[in-house]
C-alpha positions in Angstrom: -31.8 10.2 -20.0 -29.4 12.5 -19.5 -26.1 11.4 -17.0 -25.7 13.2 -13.5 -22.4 14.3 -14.6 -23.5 15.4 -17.9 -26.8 17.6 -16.3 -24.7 18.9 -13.5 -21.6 20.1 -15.7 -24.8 21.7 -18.3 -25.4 23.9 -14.9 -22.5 25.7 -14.9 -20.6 28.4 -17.5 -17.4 26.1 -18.2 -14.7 28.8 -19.5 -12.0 26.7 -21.5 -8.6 27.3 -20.0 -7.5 27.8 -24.2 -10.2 30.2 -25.3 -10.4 32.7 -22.6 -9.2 35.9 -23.0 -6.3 36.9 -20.6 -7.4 40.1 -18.8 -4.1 42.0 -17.7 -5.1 44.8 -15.4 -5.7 44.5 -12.1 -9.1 42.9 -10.7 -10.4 45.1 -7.7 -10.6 42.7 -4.4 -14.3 43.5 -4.4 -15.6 41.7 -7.8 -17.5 38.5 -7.0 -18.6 39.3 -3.8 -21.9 41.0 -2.7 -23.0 44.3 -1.6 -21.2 46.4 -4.1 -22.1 49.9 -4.5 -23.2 50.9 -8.1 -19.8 52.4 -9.3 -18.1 49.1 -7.8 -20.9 46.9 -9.7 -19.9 49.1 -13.2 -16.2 48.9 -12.6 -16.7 44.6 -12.4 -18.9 44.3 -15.5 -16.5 46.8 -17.7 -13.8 44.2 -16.4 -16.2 41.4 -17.6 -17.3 42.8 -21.5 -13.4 43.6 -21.3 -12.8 39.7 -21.0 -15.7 38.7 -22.9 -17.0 36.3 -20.6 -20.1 35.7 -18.7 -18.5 36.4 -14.9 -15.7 38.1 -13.0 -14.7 34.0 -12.2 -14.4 33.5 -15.7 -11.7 35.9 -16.4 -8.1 33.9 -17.1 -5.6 34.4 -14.6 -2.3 35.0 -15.1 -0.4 31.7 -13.4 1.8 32.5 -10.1 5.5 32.1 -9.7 6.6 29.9 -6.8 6.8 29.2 -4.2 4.0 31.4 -3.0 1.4 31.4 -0.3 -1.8 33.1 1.7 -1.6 33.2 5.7 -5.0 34.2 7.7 -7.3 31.8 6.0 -9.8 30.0 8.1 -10.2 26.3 7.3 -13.3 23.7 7.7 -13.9 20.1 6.9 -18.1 20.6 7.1 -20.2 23.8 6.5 -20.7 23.5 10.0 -17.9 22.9 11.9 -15.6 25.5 13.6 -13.0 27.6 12.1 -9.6 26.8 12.0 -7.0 29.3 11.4 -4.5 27.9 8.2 -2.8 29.0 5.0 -2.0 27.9 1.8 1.4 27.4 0.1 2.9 25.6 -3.4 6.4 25.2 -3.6 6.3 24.4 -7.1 3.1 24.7 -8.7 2.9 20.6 -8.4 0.7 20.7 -5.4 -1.3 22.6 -2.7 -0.2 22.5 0.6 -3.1 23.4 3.4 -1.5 23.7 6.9 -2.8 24.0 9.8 -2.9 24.1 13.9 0.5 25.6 13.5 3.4 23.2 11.5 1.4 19.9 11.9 -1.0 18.2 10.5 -2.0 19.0 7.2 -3.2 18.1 3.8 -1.0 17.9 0.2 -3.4 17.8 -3.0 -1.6 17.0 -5.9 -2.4 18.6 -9.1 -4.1 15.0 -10.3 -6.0 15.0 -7.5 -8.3 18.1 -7.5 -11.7 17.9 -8.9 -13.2 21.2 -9.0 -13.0 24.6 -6.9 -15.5 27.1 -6.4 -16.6 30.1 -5.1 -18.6 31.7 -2.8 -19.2 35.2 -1.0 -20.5 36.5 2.6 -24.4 37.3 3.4 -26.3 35.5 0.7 -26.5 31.7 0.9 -26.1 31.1 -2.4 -26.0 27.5 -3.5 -25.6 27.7 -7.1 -22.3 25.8 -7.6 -22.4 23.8 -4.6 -24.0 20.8 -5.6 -23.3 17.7 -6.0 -20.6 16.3 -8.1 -20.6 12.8 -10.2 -17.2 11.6 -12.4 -17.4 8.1 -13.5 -16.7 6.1 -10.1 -16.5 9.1 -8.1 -19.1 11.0 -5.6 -18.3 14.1 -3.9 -20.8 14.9 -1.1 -22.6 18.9 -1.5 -21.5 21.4 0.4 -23.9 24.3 1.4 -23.2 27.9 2.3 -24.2 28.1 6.3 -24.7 30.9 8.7 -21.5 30.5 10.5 -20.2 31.7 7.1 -22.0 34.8 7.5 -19.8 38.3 8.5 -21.6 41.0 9.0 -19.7 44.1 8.0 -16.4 42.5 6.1 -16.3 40.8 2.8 -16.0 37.1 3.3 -14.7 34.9 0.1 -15.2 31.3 0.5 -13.1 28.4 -1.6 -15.0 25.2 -1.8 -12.0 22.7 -2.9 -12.9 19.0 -4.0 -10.1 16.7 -4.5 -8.9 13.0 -4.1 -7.2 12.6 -0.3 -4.3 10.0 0.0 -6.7 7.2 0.0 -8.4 8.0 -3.1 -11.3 9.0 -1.5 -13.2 12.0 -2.7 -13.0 14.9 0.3 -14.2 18.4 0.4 -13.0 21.5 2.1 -13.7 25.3 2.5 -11.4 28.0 2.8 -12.3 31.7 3.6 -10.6 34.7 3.9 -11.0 38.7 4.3 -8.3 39.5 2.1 -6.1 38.9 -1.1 -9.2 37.3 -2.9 -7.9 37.3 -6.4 -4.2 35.5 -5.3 -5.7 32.7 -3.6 -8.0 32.2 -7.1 -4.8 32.7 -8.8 -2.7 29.8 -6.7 -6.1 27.3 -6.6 -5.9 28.1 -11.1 -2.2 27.6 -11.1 -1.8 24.8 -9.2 -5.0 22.9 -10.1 -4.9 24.1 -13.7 -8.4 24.2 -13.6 -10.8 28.0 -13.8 -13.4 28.1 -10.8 -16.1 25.3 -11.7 -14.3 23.8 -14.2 -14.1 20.4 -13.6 -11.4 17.5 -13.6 -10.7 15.5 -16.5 -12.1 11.4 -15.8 -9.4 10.3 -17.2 -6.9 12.4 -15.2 -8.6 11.4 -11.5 -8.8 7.8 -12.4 -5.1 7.5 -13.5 -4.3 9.8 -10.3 -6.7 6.4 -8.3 -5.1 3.5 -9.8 -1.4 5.2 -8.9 -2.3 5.6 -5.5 -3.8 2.0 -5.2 -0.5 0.9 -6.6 1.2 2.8 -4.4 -0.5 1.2 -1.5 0.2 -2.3 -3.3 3.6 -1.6 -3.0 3.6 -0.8 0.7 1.6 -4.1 1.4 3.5 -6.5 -0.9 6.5 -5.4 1.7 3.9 -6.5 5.1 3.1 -9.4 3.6 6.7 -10.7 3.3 6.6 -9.9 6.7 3.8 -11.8 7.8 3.2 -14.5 5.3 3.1 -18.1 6.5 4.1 -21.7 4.3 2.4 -24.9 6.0 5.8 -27.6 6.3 3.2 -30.0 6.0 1.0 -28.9 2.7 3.5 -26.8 1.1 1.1 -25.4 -1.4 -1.1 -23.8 1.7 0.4 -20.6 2.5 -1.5 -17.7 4.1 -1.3 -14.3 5.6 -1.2 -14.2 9.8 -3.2 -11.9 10.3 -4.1 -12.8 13.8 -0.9 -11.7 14.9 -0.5 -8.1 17.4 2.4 -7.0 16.1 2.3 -3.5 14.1 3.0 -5.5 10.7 -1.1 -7.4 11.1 -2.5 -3.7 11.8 -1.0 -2.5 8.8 -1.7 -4.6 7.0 -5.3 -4.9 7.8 -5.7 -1.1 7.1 -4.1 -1.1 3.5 -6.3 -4.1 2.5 -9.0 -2.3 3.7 -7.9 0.6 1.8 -7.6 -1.3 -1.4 -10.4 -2.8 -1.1 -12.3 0.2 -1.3 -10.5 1.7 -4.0 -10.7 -1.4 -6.0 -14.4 -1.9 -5.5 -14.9 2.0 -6.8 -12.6 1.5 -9.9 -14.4 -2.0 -10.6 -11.5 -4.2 -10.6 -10.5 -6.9 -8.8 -7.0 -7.2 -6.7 -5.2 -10.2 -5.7 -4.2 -11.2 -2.4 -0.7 -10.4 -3.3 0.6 -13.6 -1.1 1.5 -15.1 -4.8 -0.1 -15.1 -8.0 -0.4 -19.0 -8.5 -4.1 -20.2 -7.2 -4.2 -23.3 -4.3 -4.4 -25.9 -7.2 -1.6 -24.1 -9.6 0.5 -24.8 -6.5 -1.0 -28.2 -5.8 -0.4 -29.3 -9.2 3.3 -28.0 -8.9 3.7 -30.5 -6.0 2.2 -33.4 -7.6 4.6 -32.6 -10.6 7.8 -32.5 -8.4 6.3 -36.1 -6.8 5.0 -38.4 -9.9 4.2 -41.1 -7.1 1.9 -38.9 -5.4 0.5 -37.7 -8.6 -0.4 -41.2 -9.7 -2.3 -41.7 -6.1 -4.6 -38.6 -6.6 -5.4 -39.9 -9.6 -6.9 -43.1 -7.9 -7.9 -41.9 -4.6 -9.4 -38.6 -6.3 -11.9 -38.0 -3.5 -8.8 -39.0 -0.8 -6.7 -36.4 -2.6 -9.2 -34.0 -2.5 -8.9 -33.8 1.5 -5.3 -34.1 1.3 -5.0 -31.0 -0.7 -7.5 -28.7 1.2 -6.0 -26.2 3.1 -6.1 -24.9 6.8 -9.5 -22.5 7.5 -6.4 -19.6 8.0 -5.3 -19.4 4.3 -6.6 -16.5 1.9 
């Protein structure tokens, strides 16, 4: 039978970012969208034999010098939800930049972190493209072309952007704007290096997981020297205090949490991080360091056994 990922890449018109022919002139604001007069609908598919490809989405774009933005856009997180007003900008072609509600928050995609982008245009709900997307480990909810969408007399392009967020996670959005259609394509194929529906390279969004979950390794190796705790008593017992209130525990309770969940997508297993020698590593490092108490486990096996167990608290 034939993979998710393999049937739903089969749906789609991949145009190889190598073999496409680079179309120079100018491509009118009003190709891919709906609604186009017959002379409009002529002028687009001369611009498409031109190209020799299958669609006006198709055609290679030039790439963008930076930095280089789009204001006026209108952002949202769910077909559904409200608008909100944003724009787009890449300093250096390494990385999107989405901001908006004025100067704070907003969201940084990474050029090893986008999946796909798409398109879509105003009055026709046209699902064709947004569908769900399977790589390896990784699930990317549909998204589907609404009413709220809808404008009645203006030309509305919409930019369906998956992509990896700061916790690995696979996250949609949607842009849509009135204007400069053909630049924001331009920016999403520069930055991204992908064409519209092409998808992401496996290889290159699992690399982009396993440095973020390193990343976040890092961060709560430095917590746990923080909150980690030795028993005086039983040396080799140590643990993590996690009951504590203090901003370290939150922490890191969230990045565990985190890494837990990237860990468990990838398939691999992390370690506490605390230290990488095992309860009875370090219990056989004590008995080495006391040859008397050594030669008593080895008589009083069952005594030693409750000697060495550890407090309920330890990892």
């Amino acid at each position: 039978m034939m993979k998710p990922s393999i049937a739903i890449a089969s749906l789609f018109t991949a145009c190889s970012i190598i073999s496409c022919p680079v179309y120079s002139q100018d491509i009118p604001e009003y190709c891919g969208t709906s609604d186009l007069t017959q002379d409009q609908e002529d002028r687009c598919d001369e611009i498409i034999d031109n190209a020799g490809v299958d669609s006006i989405h198709q055609v290679k774009l030039k790439k963008l010098n930076f930095p280089s933005n789009v204001d006026l856009l209108d952002l949202r997180f769910t077909p559904s939800s409200k608008p909100i007003e944003a724009n787009i900008l890449s300093v250096d072609g390494k990385g999107l930049k989405i901001k908006y509600r004025n100067e704070s928050p907003y969201i940084y995609i990474p050029k090893d972190r986008f999946f796909s982008w798409s398109l879509g245009a105003n009055r026709r709900a046209n699902t064709e493209g947004i569908m769900t997307a399977i790589s390896t480990t990784i699930f990317f909810p549909p998204l589907i072309l609404l009413s709220p969408f809808m404008t009645k007399d203006l030309t509305t392009n919409f930019y369906f952007i998956r992509y990896l967020d700061e916790r690995a996670r696979p996250s949609s959005l949607i842009l849509s704007g009135l204007r400069e259609h053909h630049k924001i394509m331009n920016l999403l194929y520069s930055v991204s290096g992908l064409m519209a529906e092409q998808e992401q390279d496996p290889d290159i969004l699992r690399l982009s997981q396993q440095n973020i979950l390193d990343e976040l390794q890092s961060k709560r190796d430095l917590l746990v020297k923080k909150l980690v705790r030795y028993n005086t008593r039983k040396p080799w017992c140590q643990y993590i205090d996690t009951d504590a209130s203090s901003k370290y525990s939150n922490r890191y309770k969230r990045l565990t949490k985190n890494i837990d969940t990237i860990a468990e997508a990838m398939e691999i297993e992390i370690p506490s991080g605390i230290n990488e020698k095992t309860v009875d590593q370090l219990w056989q490092d004590h008995l080495e360091k006391r040859p008397g108490l050594k030669e008593w486990s080895e008589k009083f096996p069952e005594k030693a056994l409750s000697l060495k167990e550890c407090p309920s608290n330890k990892l």
